[in-house]
C-alpha positions, 0 to 999 in steps of 0.5 A: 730217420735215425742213423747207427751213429744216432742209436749207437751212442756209445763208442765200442770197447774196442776202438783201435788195433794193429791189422797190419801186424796180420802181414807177418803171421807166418804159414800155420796150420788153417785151424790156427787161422780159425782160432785166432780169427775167433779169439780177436773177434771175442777178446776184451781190452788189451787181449784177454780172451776168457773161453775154453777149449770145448767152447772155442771147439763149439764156437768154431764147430770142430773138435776139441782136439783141433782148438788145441793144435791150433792153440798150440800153432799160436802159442809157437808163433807167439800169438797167443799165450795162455794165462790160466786155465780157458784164459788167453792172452793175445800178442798186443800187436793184434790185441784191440785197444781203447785209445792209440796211446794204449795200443802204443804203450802196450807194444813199446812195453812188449820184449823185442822177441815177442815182436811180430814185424820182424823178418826172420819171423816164420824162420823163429815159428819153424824153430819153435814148432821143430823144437816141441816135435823133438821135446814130444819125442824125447819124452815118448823116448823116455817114456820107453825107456823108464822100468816097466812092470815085470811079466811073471816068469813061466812055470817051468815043464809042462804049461799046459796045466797049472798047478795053483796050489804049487803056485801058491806055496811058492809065494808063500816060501818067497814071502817070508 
């Protein structure tokens, strides 16, 4: 009779991570949850997580847009980081690890606010999703404010028929 530890010789890649660091994920949207589960379940040593949007989208069997807030949920709660293009990055207390020594060099090694046991941990999240609201409406804001293309003025008199040919001298006088 052969037994798992029998056929599967090898150690997985993975042999250690922090679970308890999941006790201080502060209240996200569920899509978040969803994205984060996918990318720990898909991520090499260390947390790098090398898949796209539309793939997550069709790993988790949702729309893009979706992947994306929740992308975004984790980014503000400083779960996730994003590295290059369809290339994460998980926060090395959720990170898996080869050894304990590595899992513990790489969270000594973190910057203290990047730290997720800490307690005013939903408070930093909450200030960072209220942070990006006001910078998406400041530039929506800008965006209105910036010069739109003017419409051409109405002819003067009656409107009702347009003379192009008066219209089209008048663009030549202004032109030259």
């Amino acid at each position: 009779m052969t037994t798992a530890a029998f056929v599967y010789t090898d150690p997985p890649e993975l042999t250690c991570g922090s679970m308890n660091a999941f006790a201080y994920i502060p209240a996200m949207p569920g899509i978040a949850y969803r994205v984060l589960t996918k990318l720990v379940g898909i991520q090499e040593i260390g947390g790098r997580c090398v898949v796209t949007e539309n793939e997550l989208a069709e790993l988790l069997d949702v729309h893009r847009s979706l992947v994306g807030r929740g992308l975004q949920s984790l980014s503000h709660a400083r779960l996730v980081s994003r590295s290059a293009k369809g290339v994460y990055r998980l926060n090395p207390m959720v990170s898996g690890y080869r050894t304990v020594e590595d899992q513990l060099e790489a969270i000594g090694s973190m910057d203290p606010e990047d730290r997720l046991d800490i307690d005013d941990f939903q408070e930093r999240y909450d200030e960072a999703v209220a942070q990006a609201e006001n910078d998406r409406r400041m530039r929506a804001a800008a965006r209105k404010k910036s010069p739109q293309v003017a419409a051409p003025a109405e002819p003067a008199g009656d409107t009702s028929v347009l003379d192009f040919s008066a219209a089209r001298r008048s663009r030549r006088r202004t032109k030259a």
